[in-house]
Structures are given as structure tokens and as C-alpha cells.
C-alpha positions as CSV (number, residue, x, y, z in Angstrom):
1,X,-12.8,8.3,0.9
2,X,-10.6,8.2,4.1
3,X,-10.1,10.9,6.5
4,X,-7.8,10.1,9.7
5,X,-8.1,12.5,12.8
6,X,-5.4,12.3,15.7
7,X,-4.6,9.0,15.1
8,X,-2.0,7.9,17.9
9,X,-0.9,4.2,18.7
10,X,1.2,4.2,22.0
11,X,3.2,1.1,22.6
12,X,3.9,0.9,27.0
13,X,5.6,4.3,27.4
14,X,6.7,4.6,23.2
15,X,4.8,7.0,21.0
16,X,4.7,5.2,17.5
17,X,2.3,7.4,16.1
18,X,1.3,10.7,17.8
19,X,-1.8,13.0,16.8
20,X,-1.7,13.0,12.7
21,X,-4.3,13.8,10.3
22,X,-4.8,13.3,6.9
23,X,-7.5,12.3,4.2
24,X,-7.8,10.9,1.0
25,X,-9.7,11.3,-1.9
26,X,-11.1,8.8,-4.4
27,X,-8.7,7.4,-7.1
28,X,-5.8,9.1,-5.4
29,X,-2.5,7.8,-5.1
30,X,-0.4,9.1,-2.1
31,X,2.5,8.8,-0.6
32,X,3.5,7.9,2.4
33,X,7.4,8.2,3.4
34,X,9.8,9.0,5.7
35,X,12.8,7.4,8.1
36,X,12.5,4.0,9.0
37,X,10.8,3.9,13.0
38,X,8.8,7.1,11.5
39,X,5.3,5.1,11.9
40,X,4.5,4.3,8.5
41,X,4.0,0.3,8.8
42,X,2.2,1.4,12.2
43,X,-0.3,3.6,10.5
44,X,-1.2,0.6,7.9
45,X,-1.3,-1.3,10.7
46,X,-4.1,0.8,12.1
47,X,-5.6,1.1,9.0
48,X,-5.8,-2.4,8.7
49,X,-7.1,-3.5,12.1
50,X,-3.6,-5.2,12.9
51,X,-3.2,-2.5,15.9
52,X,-6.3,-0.7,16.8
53,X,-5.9,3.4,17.5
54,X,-4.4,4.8,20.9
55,X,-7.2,7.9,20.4
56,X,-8.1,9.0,16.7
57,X,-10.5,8.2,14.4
58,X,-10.5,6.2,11.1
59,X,-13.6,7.4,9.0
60,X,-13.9,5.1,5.5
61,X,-16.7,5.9,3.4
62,X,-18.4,7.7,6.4
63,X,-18.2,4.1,8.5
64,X,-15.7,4.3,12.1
65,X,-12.9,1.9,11.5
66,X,-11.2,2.1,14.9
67,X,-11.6,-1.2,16.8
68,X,-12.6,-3.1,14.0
69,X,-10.6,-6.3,13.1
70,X,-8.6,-6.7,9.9
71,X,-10.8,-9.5,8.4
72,X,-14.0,-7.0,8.9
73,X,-11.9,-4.1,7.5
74,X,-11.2,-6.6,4.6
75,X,-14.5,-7.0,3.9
76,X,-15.4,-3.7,3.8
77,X,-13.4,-2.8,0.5
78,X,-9.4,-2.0,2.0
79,X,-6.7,-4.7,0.6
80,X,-3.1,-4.7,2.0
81,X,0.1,-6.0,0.6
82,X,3.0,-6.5,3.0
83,X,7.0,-5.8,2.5
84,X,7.8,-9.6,2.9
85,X,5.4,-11.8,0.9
86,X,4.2,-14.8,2.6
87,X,2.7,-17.2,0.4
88,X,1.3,-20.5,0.7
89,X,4.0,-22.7,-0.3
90,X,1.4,-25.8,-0.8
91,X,-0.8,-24.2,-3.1
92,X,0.0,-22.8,-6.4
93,X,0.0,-19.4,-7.7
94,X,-3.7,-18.9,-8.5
95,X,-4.5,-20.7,-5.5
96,X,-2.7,-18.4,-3.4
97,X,-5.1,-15.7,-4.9
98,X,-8.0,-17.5,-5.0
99,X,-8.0,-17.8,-1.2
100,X,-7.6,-14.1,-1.0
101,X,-10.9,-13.8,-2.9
102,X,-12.7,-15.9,-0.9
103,X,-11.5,-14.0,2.2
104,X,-12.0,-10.8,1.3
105,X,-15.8,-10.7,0.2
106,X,-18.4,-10.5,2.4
107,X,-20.8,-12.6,1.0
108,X,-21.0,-16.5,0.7
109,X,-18.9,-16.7,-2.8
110,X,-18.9,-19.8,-5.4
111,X,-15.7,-21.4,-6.3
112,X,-16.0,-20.2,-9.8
113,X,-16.1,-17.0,-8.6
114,X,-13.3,-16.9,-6.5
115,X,-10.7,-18.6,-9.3
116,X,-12.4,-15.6,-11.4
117,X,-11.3,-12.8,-8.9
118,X,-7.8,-14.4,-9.0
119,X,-7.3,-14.9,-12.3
120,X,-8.4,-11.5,-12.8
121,X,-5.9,-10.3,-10.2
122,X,-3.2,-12.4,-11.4
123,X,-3.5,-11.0,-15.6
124,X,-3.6,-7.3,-14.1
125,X,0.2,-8.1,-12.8
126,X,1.2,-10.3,-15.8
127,X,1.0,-14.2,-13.8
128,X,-2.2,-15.3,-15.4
129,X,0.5,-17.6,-18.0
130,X,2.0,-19.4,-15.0
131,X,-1.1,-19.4,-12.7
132,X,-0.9,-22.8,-12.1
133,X,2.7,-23.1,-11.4
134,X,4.2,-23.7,-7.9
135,X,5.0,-20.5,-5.7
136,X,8.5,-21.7,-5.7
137,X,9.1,-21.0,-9.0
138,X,8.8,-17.3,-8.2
139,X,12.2,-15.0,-7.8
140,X,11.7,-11.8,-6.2
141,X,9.3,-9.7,-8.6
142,X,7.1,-12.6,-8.7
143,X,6.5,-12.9,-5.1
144,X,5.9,-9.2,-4.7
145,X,3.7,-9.5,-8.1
146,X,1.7,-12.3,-6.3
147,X,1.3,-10.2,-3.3
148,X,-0.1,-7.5,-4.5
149,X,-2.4,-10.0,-7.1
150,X,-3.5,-11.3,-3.4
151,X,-4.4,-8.3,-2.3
152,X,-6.4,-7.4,-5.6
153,X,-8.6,-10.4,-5.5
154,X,-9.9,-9.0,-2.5
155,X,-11.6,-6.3,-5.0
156,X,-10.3,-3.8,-2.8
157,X,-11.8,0.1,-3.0
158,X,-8.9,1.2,-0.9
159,X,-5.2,-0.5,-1.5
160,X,-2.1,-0.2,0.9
161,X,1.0,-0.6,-0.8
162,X,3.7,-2.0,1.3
163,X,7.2,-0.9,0.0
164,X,6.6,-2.9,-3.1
165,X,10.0,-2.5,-4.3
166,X,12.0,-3.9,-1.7
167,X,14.5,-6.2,-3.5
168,X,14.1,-5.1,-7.2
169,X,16.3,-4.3,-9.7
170,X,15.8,-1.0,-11.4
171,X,14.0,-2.5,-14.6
172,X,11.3,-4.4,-12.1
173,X,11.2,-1.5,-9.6
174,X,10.2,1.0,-12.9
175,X,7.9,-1.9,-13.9
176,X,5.6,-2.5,-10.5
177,X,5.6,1.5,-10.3
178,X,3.5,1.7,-13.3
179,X,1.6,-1.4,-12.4
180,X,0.0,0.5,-9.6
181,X,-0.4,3.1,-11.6
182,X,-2.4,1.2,-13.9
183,X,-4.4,-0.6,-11.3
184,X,-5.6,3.0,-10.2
185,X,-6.8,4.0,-13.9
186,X,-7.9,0.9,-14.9
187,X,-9.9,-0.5,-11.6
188,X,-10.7,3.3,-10.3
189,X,-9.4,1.8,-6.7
190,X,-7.6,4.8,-3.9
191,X,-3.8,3.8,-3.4
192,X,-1.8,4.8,-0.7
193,X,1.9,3.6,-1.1
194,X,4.5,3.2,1.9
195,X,8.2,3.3,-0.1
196,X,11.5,4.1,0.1
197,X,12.4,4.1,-3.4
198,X,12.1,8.0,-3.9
199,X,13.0,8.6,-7.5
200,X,10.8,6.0,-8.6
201,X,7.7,6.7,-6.2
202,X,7.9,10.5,-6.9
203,X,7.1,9.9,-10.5
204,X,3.8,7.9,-10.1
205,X,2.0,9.6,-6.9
206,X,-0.7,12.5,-6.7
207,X,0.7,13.6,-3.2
208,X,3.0,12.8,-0.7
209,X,2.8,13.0,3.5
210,X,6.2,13.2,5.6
211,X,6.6,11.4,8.4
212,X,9.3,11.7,10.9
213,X,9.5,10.1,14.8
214,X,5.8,9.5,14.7
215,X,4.6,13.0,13.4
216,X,3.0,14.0,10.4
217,X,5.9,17.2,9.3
218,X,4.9,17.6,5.6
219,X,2.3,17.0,2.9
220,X,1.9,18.3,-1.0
221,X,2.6,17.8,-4.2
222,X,5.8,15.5,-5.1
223,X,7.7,18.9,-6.4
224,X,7.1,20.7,-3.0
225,X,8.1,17.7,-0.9
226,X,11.4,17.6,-2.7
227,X,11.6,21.4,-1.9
228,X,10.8,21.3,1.6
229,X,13.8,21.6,4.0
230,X,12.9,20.3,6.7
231,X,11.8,17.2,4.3
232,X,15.7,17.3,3.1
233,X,17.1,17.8,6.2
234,X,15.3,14.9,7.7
235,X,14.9,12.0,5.2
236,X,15.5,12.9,1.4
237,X,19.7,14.9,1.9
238,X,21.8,14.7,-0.5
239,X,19.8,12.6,-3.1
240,X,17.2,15.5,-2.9
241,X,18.5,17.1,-6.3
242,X,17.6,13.8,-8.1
243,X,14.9,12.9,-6.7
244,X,13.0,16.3,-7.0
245,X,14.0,16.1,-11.0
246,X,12.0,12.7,-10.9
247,X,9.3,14.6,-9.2
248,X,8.7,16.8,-12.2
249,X,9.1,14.3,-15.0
250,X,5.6,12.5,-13.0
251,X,3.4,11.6,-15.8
């Protein structure tokens, strides 16, 4: 579904990203970890259209991606979530979503249509009962439950999953894992997943890539990331143990 070839994104005289390849295949979920600064929010960023490519190449579905800007990408079937949701504080839940449906199809779409997408977006993460509620009634796992319902009323083929943990307890963290999870068996759509939360992320992914200082230093299975020393040595240390026993309970 996605194949990246020596994608690099150079900020002045700072490397972000330099020369990494990978692909992904359809109804995948992989991983995408490392350090903070290691280029992970740059390469969604890229994928995206935020930041367009240094040199590489984004293929998706055999069509170029590079240069193209994020509300084109949109349309063409890749939703995003971001690590700090930013809702419309006006509008209500559903009609936070409901604007993401109008925004990510292509096509001149009906109102009806639109409130459908959300509401289908919004039961899929369990806020179709207080749809109509104001956004300010959300605590954390709400807003990151909206965000991603946001990005799902897009009727994304592709999702990016922007550390959609940050600031949940263990219960809500477990909880939004195997909501993604879901999403990919129930919808069919790709997932690649930016998170720091190892023990949790190691259980749900297909694969995991590395990153460290830009570079691309590792990619498998969750079991041979946790075993990889350079991995260890780098980003996962002493929590390795435990994380790598999370790696083989996945599924």
C-alpha cells in the first residue's frame, strides 16, 4: 500500500530525516518508535503533506505523494490524528467529526452524509451516546477518542496514529490499544502507529521500525525489536525485559 524510498527532510543545515526506506502492506499495523528528536512526527509530517520530502519518494497505491498538500493527501484515502487534540471548542462532539467528513472526501458530500460518517466514527470509539454534547465535557481519553473519531470520518485507507496514549491511565491506554486494533479488523484500513508506550504498543502491532537521530536502525517483528541491542542500547534499556515479555503475549 505505501512504499517510502530515501526519504530525507533537511531543516537549514539539520538532518531530521536522512535516507530511510520502508513499505507497508495492506491491513498492517506497524510501529513506529524510537527517542524523542528521532524523526518520527517528521516522517508523518511528510506523509501527510505538512513538510514536503528533502529527496525521496512517497508511493501510495502506485500514485507519487511528494509535494502534494495535506488536504489532497486527505482526499486521497490517509487520515492523521495528532499528540495534542485540537477541537473545535464551538461545535459539539459530532460536529467536530462531521467537519472532518466533509473535509476528507473528495466529492461534493450531502449533510446527511457527512453527520453519517461521524456518527459512524464516533460509535467505533464508544462517543456516539454523548455525540451531541459539548467538547468541554471531555477529560483526556475523550479528547484523544474524538481525535482519532476525526480522523475516521475521513474514511481513511491509510491511518497515522499519533502517540495516542499520551496522558492515559493504564486502564484507557489498554483500552485505545485494542480500539486500533479493532478499527484494523473491523474497517480493513493500514495503521501505522507513532508511540512511546512500549509494553502496550508491542502487544497490538504486526511490525515495528527503529528510529534513532533521523535514521532508520531496525525493523521486524515486536519479539526481535525487543532483542535487538542496538534497539536496547539506544531507546528501549533497562525496561527491555518487560517490554519484550509484552511482545510475546501480542494477540
Amino acid at each position: 500500500m505505501l512504499t517510502v524510498k530515501n526519504l530525507t527532510k533537511v531543516f537549514g543545515g539539520f538532518t531530521a530525516v536522512s535516507s530511510v526506506d520502508f513499505s507497508v502492506e495492506k491491513g498492517e499495523i506497524l510501529g513506529l518508535i524510537g527517542p524523542n528528536g528521532s524523526g518520527k512526527s517528521t516522517i508523518f509530517n511528510m506523509l501527510s503533506g505538512v513538510h514536503f520530502p528533502t529527496t525521496g519518494s512517497i508511493n501510495f497505491n502506485n500514485q507519487e505523494l511528494s509535494g502534494l498538500f495535506p488536504h489532497v493527501i486527505c482526499n486521497m484515502g490517509i487520515g492523521r490524528t495528532f499528540q495534542i487534540p485540537r477541537p473545535f471548542k464551538r461545535l459539539s462532539i459530532l460536529e467536530n467529526a462531521a467537519l472532518a467528513g466533509y473535509f476528507g472526501n473528495n466529492q461534493k458530500i450531502s449533510k446527511s452524509k457527512a453527520w453519517s460518517h461521524a456518527e459512524e466514527a464516533l460509535e467505533l470509539v464508544g462517543l456516539k451516546d454523548i455525540a451531541n454534547d459539548d467538547v468541554a465535557t471531555l477529560g483526556a481519553a475523550g479528547l484523544k477518542k474524538l481525535e482519532l473519531a476525526k480522523a475516521l470520518a475521513t474514511k481513511p485507507n491509510l491511518l497515522l496514529a499519533d502517540e495516542s496514549l499520551g496522558g492515559l491511565d493504564h486502564s484507557e491506554m489498554e483500552q485505545a490499544a485494542q480500539m486500533l486494533k479493532n478499527i484494523r479488523d473491523e474497517l480493513d484500513i493500514t495503521i501505522i502507529w507513532v508511540e512511546h508506550i512500549m509494553g502496550v504498543l508491542m502487544k497490538v502491532v504486526d511490525r515495528v521500525m527503529v528510529l534513532d537521530s533521523g535514521q532508520k536502525i531496525a525493523e521486524g517483528s515486536p519479539i526481535e525489536i525487543t532483542q535487538n541491542k542496538k534497539v536496547i542500547e539506544v531507546y528501549l534499556g533497562s525496561d527491555a525485559d518487560e517490554i519484550s515479555e509484552a511482545a510475546k503475549g501480542k494477540g
